[in-house]
Biopython code that builds the backbone (N, CA, C, O; Angstrom):
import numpy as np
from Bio.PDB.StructureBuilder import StructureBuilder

atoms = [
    (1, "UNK", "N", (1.272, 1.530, -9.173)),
    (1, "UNK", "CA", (1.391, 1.854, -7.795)),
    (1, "UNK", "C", (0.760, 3.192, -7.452)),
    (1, "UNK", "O", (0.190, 3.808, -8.353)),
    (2, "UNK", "N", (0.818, 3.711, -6.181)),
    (2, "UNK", "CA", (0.747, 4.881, -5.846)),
    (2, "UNK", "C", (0.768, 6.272, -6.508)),
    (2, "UNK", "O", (0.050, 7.251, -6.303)),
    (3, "UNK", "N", (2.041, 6.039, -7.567)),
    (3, "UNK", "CA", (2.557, 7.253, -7.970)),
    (3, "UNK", "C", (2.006, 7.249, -9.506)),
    (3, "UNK", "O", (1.814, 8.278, -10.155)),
    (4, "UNK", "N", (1.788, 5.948, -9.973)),
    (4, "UNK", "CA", (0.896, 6.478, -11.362)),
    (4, "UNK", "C", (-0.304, 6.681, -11.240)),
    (4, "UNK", "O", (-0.911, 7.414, -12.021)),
    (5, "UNK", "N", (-0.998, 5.931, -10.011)),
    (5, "UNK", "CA", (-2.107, 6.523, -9.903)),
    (5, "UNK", "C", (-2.554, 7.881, -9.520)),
    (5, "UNK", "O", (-3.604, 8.443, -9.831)),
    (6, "UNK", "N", (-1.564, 8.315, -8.782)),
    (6, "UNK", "CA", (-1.687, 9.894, -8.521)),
    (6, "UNK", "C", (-1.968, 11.013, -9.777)),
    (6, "UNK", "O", (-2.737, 11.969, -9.882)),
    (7, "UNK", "N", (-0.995, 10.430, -10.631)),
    (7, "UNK", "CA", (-0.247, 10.847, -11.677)),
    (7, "UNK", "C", (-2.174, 10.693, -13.004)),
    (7, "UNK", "O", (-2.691, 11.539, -13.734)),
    (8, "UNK", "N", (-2.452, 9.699, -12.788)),
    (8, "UNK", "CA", (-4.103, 9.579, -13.677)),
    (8, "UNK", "C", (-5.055, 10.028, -12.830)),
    (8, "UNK", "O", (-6.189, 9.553, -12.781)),
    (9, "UNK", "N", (-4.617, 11.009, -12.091)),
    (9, "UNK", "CA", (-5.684, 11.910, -11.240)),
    (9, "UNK", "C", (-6.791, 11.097, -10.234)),
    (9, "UNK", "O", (-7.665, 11.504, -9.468)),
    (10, "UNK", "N", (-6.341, 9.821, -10.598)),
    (10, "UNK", "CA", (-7.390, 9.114, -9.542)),
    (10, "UNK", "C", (-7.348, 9.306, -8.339)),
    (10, "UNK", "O", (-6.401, 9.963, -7.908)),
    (11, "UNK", "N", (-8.419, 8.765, -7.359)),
    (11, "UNK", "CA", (-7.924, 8.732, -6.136)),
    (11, "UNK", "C", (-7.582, 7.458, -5.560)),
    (11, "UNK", "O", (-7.975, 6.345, -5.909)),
    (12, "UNK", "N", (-6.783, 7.778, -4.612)),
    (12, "UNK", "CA", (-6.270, 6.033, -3.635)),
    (12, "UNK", "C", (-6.977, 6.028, -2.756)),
    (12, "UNK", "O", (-7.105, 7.013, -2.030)),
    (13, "UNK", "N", (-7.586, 4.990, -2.596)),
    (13, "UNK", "CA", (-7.996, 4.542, -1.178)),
    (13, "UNK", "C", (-7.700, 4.161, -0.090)),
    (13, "UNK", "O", (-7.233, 3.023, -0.128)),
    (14, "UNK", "N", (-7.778, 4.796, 1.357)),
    (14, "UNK", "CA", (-6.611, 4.687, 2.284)),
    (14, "UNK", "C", (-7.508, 4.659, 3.487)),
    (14, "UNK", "O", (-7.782, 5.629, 4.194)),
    (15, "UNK", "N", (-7.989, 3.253, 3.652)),
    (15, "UNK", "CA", (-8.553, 3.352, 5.136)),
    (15, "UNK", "C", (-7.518, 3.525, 5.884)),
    (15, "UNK", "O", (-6.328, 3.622, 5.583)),
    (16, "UNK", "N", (-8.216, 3.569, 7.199)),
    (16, "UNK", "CA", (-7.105, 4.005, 8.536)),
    (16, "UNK", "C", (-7.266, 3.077, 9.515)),
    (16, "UNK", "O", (-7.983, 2.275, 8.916)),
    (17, "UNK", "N", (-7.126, 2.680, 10.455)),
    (17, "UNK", "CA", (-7.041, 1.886, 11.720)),
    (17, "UNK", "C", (-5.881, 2.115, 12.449)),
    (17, "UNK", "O", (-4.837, 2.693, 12.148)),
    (18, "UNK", "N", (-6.277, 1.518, 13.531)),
    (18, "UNK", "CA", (-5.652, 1.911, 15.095)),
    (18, "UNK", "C", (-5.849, 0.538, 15.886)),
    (18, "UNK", "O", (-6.505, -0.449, 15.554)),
    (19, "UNK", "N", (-5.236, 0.723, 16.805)),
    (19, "UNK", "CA", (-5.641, -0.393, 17.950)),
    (19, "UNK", "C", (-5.729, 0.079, 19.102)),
    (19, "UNK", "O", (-4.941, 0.696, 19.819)),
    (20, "UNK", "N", (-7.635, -0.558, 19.312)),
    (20, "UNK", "CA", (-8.092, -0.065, 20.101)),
    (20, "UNK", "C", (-7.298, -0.310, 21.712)),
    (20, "UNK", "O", (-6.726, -1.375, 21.943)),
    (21, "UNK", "N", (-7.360, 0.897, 22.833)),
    (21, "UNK", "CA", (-7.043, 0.459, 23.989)),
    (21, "UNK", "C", (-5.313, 0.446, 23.964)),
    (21, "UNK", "O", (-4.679, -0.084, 24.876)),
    (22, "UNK", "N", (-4.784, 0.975, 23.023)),
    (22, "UNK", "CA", (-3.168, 0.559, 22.746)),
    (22, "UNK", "C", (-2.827, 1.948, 24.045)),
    (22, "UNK", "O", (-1.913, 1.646, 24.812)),
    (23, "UNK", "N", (-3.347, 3.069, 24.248)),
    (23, "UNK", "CA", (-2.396, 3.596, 25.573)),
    (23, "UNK", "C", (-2.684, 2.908, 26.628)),
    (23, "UNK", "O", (-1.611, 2.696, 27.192)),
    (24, "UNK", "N", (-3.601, 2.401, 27.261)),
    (24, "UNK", "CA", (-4.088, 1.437, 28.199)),
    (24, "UNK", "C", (-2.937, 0.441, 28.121)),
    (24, "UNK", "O", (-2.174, 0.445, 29.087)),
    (25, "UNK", "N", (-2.670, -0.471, 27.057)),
    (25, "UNK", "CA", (-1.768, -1.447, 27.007)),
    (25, "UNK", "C", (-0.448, -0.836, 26.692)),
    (25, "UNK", "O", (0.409, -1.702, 26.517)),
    (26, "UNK", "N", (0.025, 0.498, 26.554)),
    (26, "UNK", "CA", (0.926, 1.152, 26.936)),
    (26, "UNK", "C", (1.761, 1.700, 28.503)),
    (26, "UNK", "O", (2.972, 1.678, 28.723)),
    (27, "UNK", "N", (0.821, 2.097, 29.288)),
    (27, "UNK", "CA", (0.605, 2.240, 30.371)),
    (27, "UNK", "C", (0.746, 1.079, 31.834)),
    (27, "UNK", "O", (1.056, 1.141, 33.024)),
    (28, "UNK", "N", (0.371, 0.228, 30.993)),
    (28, "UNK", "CA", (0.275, -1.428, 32.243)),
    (28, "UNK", "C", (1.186, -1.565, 31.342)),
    (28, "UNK", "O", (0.741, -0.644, 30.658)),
    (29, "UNK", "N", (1.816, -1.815, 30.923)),
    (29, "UNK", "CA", (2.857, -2.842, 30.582)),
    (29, "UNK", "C", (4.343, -2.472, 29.760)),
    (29, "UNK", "O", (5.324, -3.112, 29.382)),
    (30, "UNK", "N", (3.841, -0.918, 29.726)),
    (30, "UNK", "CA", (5.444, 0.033, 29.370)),
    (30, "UNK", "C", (5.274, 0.133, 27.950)),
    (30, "UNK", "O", (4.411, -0.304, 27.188)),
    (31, "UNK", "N", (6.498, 0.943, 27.753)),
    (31, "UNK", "CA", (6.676, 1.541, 26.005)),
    (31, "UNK", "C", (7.085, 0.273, 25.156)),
    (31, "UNK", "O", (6.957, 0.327, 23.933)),
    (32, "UNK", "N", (7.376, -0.404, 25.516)),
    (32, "UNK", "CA", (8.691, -1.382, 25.186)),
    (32, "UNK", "C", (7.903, -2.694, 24.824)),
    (32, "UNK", "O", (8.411, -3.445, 23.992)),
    (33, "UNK", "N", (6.584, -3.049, 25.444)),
    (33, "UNK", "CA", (5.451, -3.943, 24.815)),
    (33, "UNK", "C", (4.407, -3.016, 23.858)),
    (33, "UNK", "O", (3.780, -3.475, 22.903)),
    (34, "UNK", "N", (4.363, -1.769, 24.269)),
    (34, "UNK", "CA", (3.553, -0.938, 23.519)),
    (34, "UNK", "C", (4.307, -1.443, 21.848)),
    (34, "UNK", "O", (3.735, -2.076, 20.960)),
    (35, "UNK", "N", (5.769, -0.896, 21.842)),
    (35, "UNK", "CA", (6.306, -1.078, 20.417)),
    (35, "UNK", "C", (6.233, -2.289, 19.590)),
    (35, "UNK", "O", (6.065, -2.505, 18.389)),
    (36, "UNK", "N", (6.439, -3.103, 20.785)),
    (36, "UNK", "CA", (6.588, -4.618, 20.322)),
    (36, "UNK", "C", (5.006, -4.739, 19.544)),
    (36, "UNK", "O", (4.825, -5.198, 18.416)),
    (37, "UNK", "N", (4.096, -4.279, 20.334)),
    (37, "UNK", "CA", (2.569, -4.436, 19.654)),
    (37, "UNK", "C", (2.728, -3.621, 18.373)),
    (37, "UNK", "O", (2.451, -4.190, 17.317)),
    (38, "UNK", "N", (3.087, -2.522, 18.349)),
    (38, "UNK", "CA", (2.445, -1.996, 16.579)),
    (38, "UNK", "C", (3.664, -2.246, 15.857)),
    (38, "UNK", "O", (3.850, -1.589, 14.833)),
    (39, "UNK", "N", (4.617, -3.175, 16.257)),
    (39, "UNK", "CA", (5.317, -3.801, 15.252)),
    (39, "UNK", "C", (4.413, -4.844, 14.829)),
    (39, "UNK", "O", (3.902, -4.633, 13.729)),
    (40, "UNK", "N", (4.049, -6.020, 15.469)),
    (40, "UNK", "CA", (3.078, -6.833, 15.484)),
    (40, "UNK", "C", (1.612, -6.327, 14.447)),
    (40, "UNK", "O", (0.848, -6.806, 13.608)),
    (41, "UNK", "N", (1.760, -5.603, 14.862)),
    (41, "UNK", "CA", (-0.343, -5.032, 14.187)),
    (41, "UNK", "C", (0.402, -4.705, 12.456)),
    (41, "UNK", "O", (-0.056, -4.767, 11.315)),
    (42, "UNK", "N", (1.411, -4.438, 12.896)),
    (42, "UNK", "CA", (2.120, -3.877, 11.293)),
    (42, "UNK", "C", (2.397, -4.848, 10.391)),
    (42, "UNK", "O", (2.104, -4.763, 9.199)),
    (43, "UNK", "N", (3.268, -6.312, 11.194)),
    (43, "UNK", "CA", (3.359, -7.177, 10.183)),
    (43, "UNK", "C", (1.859, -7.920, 9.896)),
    (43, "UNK", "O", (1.574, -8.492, 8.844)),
    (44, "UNK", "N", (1.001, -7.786, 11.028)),
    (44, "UNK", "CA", (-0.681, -9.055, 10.737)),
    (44, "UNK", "C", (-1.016, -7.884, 9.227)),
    (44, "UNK", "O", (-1.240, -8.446, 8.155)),
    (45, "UNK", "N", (-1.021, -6.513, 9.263)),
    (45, "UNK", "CA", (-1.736, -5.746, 7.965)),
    (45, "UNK", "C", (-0.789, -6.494, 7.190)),
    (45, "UNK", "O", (-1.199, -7.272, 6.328)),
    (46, "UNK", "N", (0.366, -6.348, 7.394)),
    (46, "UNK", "CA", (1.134, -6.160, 5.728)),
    (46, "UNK", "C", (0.953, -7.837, 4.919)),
    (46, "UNK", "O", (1.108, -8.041, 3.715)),
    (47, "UNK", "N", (0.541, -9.028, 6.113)),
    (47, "UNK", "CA", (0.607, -9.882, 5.717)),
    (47, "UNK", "C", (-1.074, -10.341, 4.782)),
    (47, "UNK", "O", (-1.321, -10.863, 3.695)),
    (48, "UNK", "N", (-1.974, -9.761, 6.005)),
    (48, "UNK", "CA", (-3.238, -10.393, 6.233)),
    (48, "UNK", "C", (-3.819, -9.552, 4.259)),
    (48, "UNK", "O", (-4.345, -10.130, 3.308)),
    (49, "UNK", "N", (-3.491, -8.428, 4.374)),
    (49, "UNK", "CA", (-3.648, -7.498, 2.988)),
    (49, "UNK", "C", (-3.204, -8.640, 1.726)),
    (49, "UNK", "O", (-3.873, -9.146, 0.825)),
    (50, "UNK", "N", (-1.993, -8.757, 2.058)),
    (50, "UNK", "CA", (-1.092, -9.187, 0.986)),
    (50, "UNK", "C", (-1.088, -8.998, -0.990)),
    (50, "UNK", "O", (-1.150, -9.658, -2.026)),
    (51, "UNK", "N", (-0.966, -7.588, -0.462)),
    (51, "UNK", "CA", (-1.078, -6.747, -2.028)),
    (51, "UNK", "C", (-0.055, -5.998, -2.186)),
    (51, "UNK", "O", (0.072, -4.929, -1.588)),
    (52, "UNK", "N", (0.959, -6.556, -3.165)),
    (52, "UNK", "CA", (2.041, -6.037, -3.819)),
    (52, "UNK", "C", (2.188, -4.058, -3.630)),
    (52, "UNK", "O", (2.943, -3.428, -2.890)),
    (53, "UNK", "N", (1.206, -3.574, -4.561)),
    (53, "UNK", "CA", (1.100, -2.317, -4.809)),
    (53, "UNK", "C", (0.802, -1.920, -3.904)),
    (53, "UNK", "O", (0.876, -0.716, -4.152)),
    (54, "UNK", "N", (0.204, -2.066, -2.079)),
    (54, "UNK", "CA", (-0.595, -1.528, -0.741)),
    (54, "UNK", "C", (0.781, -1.017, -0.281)),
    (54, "UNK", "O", (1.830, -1.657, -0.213)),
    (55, "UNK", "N", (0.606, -0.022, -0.048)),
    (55, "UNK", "CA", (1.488, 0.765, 0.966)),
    (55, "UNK", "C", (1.247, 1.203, 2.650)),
    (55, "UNK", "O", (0.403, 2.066, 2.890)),
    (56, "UNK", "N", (1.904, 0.667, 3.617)),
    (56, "UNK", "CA", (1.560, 0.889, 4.529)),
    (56, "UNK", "C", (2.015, 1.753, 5.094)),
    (56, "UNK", "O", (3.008, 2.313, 4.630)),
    (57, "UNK", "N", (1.343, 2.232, 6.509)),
    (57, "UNK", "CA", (2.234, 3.278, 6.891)),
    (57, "UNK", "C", (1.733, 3.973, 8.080)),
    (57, "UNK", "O", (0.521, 4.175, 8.149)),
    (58, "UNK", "N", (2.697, 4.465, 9.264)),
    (58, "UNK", "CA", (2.379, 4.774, 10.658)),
    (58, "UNK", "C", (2.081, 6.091, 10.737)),
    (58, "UNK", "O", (3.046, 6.802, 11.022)),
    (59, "UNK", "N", (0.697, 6.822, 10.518)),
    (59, "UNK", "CA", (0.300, 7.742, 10.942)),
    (59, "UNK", "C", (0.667, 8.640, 12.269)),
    (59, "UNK", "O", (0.812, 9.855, 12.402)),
    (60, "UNK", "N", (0.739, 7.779, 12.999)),
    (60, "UNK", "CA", (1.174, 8.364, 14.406)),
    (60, "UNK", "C", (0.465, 7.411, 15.685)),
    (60, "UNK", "O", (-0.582, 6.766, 15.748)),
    (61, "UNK", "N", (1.658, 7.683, 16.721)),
    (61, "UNK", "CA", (0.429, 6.809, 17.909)),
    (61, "UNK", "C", (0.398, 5.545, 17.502)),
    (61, "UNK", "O", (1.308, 4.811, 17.118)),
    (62, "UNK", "N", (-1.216, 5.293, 17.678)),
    (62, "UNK", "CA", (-1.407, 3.910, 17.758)),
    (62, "UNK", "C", (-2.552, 4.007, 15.899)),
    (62, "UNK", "O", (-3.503, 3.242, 15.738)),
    (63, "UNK", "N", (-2.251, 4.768, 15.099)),
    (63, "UNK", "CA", (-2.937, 4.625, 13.591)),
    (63, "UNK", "C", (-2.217, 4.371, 12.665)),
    (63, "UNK", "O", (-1.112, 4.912, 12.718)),
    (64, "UNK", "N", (-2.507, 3.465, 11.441)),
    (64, "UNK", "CA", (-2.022, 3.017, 10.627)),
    (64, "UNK", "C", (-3.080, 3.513, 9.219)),
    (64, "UNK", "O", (-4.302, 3.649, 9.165)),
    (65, "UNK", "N", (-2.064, 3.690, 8.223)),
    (65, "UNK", "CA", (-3.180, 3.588, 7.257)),
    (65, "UNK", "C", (-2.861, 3.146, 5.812)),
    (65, "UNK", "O", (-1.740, 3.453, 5.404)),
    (66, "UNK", "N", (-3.480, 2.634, 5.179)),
    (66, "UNK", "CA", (-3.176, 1.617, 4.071)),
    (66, "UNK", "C", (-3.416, 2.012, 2.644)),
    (66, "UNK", "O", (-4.514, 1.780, 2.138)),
    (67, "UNK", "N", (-2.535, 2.547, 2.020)),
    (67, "UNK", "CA", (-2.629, 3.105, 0.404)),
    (67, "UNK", "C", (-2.888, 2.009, -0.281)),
    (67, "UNK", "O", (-2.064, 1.097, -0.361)),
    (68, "UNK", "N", (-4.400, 1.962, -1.016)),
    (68, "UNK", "CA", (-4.333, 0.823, -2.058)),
    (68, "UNK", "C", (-5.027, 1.186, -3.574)),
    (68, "UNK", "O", (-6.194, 1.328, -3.936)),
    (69, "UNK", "N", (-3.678, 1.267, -4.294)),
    (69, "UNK", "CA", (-3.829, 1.890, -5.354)),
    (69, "UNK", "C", (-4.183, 0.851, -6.140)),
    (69, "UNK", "O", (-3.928, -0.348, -6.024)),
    (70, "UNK", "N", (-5.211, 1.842, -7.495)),
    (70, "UNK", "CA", (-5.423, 0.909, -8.700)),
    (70, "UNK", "C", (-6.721, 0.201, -8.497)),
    (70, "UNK", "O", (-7.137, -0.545, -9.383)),
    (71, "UNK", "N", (-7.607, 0.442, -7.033)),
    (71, "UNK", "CA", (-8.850, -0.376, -6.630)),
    (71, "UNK", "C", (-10.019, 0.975, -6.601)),
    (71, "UNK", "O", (-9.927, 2.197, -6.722)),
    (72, "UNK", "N", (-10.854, 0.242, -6.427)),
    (72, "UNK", "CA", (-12.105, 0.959, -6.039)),
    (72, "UNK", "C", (-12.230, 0.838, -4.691)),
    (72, "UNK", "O", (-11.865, -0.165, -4.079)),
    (73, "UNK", "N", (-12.800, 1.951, -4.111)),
    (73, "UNK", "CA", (-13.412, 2.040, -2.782)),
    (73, "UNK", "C", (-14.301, 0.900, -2.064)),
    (73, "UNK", "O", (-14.049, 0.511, -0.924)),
    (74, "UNK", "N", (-15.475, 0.353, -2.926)),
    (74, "UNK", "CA", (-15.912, -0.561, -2.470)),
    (74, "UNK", "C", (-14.944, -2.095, -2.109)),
    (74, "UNK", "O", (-15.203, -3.067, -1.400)),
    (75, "UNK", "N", (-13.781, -1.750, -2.951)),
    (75, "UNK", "CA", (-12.872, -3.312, -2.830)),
    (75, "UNK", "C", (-12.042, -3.202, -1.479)),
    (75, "UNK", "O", (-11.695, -4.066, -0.674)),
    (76, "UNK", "N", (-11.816, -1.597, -1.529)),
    (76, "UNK", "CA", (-10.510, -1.368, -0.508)),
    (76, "UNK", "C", (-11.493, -1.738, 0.668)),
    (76, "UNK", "O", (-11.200, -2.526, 1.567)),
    (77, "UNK", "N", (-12.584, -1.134, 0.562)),
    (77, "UNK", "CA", (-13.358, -1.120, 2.057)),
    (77, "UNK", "C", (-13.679, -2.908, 2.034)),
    (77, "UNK", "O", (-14.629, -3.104, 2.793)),
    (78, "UNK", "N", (-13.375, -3.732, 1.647)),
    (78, "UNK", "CA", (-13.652, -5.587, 1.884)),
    (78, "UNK", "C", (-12.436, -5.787, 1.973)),
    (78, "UNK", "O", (-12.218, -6.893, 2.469)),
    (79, "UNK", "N", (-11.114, -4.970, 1.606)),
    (79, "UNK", "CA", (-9.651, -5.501, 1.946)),
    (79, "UNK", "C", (-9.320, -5.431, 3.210)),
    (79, "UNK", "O", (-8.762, -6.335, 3.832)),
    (80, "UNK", "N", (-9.791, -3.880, 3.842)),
    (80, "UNK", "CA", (-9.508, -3.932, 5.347)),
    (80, "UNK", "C", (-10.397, -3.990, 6.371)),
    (80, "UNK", "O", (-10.449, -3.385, 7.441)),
    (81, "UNK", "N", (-11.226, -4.976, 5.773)),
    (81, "UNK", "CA", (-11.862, -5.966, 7.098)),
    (81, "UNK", "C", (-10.963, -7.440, 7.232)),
    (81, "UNK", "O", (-11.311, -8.406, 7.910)),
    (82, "UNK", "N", (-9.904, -7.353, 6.525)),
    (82, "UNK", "CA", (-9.620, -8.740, 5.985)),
    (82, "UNK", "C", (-8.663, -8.521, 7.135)),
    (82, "UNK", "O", (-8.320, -9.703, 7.147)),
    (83, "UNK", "N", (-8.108, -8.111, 7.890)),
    (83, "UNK", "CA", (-7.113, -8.067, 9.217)),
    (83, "UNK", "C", (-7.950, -8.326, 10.361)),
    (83, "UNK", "O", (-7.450, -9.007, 11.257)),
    (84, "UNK", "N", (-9.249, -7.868, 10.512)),
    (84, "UNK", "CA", (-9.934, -8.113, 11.618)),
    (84, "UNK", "C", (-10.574, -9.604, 11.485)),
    (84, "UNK", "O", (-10.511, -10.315, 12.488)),
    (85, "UNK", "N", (-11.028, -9.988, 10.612)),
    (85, "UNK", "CA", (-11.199, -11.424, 10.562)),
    (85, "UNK", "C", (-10.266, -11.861, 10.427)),
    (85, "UNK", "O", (-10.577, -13.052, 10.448)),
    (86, "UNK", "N", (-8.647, -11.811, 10.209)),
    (86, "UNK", "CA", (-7.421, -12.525, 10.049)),
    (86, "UNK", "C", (-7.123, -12.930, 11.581)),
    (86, "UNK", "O", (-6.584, -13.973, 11.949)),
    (87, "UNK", "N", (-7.577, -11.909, 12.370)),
    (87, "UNK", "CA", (-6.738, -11.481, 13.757)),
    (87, "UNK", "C", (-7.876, -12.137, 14.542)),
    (87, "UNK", "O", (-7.435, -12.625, 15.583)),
    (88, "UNK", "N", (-9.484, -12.352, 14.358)),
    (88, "UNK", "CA", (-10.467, -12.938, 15.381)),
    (88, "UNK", "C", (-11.299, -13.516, 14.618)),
    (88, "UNK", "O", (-12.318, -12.901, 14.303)),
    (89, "UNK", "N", (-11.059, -14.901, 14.110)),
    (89, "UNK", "CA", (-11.604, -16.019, 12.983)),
    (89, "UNK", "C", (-13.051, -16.039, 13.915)),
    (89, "UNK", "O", (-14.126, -16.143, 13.323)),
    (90, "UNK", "N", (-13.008, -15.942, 15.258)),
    (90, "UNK", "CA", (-14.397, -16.759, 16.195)),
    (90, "UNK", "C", (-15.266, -15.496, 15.653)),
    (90, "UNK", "O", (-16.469, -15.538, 15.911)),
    (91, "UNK", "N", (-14.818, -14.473, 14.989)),
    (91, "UNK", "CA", (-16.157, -13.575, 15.218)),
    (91, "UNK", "C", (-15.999, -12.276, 16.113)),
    (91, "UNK", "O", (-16.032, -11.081, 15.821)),
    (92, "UNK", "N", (-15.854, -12.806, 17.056)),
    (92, "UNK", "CA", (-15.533, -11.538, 18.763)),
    (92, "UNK", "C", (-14.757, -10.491, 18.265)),
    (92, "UNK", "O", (-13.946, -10.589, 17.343)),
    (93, "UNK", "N", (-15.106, -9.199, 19.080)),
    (93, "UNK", "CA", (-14.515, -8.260, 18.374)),
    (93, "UNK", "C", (-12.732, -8.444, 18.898)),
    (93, "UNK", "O", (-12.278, -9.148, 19.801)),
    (94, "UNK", "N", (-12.031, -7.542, 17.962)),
    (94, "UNK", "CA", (-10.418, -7.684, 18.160)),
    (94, "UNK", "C", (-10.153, -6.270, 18.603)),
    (94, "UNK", "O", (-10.942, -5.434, 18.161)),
    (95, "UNK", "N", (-9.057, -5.787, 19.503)),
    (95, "UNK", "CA", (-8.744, -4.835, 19.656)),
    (95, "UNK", "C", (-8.479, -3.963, 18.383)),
    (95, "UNK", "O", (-8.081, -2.809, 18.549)),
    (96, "UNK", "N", (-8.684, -4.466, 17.084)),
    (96, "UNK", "CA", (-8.371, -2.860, 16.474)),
    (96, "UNK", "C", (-9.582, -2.794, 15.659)),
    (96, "UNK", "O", (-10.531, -3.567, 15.526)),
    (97, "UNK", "N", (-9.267, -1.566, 15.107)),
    (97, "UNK", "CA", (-10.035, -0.765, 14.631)),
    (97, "UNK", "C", (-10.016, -0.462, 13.054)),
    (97, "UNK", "O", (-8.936, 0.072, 12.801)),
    (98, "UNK", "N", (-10.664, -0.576, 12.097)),
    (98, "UNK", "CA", (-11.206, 0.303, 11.198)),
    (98, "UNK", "C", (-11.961, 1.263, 10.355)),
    (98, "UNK", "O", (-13.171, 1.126, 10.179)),
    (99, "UNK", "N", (-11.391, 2.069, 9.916)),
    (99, "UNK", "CA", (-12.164, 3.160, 10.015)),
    (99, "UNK", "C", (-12.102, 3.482, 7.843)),
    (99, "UNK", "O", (-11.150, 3.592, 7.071)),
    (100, "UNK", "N", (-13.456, 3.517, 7.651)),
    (100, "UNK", "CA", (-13.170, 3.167, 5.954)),
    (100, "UNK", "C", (-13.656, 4.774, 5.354)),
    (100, "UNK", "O", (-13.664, 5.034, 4.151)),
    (101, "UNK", "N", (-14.020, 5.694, 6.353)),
    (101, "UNK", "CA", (-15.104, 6.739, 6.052)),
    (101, "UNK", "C", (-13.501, 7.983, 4.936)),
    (101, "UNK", "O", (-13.804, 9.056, 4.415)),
]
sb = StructureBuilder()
sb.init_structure("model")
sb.init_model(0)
sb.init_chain("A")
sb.init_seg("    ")
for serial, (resi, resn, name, xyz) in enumerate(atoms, 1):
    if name == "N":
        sb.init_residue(resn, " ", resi, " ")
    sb.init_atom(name, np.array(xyz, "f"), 0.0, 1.0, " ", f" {name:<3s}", serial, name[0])
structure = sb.get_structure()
């Protein structure tokens, strides 16, 4: 997990994402659908990922970001595209965002 990998000096890979437009859809439609949404965006990662050792976790706002220990960078960065094609199979872009930099 996390903590032995810390521990073998490696590094974890932790893209970030957000959803795009989430104060907009805060704003029209209150706090109370706002929450209901990044509960939602929280279970599509934790599911769409579906890696034992991935740690998730609410940065703040409307960002999330995803500890995935024990991988390489190039793998983590093909894991979290795997929510945006989970969330818009046609292709079209989806309101969120990732960010792998």
């Amino acid at each position: 997990g996390v903590e032995a990998t810390r521990r073998s000096g490696k590094q974890v890979p932790a893209p970030l994402c957000d959803i795009d437009a989430f104060r907009g859809l805060n704003e029209r439609y209150g706090h109370k659908a706002g929450d209901r949404a990044l509960k939602i965006f929280a279970k599509v990662l934790e599911e769409s990922i579906g890696r034992r050792s991935s740690v998730l976790g609410r940065q703040g706002g409307d960002e999330f970001a995803i500890l995935l220990p024990g991988i390489g960078f190039e793998e983590a960065t093909m894991i979290a595209e795997i929510p945006n094609q989970w969330l818009r199979p046609d292709g079209e872009p989806s309101y969120f965002q990732f960010s792998h930099d």
